[in-house]
Every structure is written in C-alpha cells, then in structure tokens.
N, C-alpha and C positions, 0 to 999 in steps of 0.2 A: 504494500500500500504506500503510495505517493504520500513525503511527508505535508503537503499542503492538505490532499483529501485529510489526514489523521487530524490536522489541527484544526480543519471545521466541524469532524466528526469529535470533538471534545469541546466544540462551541467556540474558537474562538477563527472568528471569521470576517471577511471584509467589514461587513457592519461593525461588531465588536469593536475590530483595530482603528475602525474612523474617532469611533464617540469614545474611545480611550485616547486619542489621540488629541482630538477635539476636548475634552480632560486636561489634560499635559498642558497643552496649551495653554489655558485660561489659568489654569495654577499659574503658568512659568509667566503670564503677562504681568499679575499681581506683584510679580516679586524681582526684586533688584540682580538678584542671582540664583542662579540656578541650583538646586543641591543635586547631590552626586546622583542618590533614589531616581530624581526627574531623568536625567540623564541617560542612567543605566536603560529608565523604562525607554524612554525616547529611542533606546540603541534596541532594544529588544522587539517593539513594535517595528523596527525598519528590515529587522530580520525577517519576523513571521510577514511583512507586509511582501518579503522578495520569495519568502517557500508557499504562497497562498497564490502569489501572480502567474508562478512558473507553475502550476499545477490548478488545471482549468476544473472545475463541480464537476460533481459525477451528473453523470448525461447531458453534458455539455461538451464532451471532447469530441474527437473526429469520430466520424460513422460513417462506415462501406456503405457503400450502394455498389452492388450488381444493376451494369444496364447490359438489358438484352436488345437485342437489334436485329430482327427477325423481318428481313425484307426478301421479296421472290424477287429473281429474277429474270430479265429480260429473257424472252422466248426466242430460240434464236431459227433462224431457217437450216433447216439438216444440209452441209454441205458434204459433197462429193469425198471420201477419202483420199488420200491421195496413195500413188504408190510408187513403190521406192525405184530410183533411178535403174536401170540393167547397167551389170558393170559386165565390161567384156574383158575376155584375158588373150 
C-alpha cells in the first residue's frame, strides 16, 4: 500500500493538512516568532502534503480500457490467381 493511500486511510488527508495548516498559520501571525513545535509541524505537514500528492485516492488512479475495433471489410472482387513464371533450363 502507497504510503499517501495509508495516511488518508488513518485520516489525515488533503482536507486535514489544509485546516492544520490554515492552524499554523494564524498561531505563527499572532506571534513575533516562531517556536520550534510550529516549525517542526510546518516541516511535517510539507512532508505528508508531498506523500499525499505523489499518490492519487483510491479510484482515482489510471484505469484500462480495452477498445475493441471490430470493422468489416471492404469486399473485394475475386481476382485471377496468378501463376508462376516457366523457368527453362
């Protein structure tokens, strides 16, 4: 299992990563500097935000198609066989 599928199937998912993100944010504006905690998250969110992009939702990835192309063709008029040249010795 793709570790992006694993981390939406434990909940934490594009949604999640925004509005913890959108979080982070509005703490880090309040304040003159940043503490380490904000930081760390901010690095951790950038992580799970690059193993969630690189690994598309289950049935959303690529999907075969078989196409079948089942055309008659042109009828043609029987021509003459031909036959092979006489070779002489």
């Amino acid at each position: 299992m793709p570790i992006g599928e694993a981390l939406r199937k434990q909940g934490l998912d594009e949604h999640t990563i925004a509005d913890t993100y959108a979080q982070v944010v509005d703490n880090l504006k309040g304040k003159k500097r940043a503490g380490s905690n904000e930081k760390l998250l901010v690095e951790i969110l950038k992580e799970c935000t690059r193993q969630i992009e690189a690994t598309p939702p289950a049935g959303e990835g690529a999907i075969q198609v078989k196409l079948v192309h089942n055309v008659e063709r042109p009828k043609r008029a029987a021509t003459p066989e031909k036959t092979a040249p006489k070779t002489t010795k």
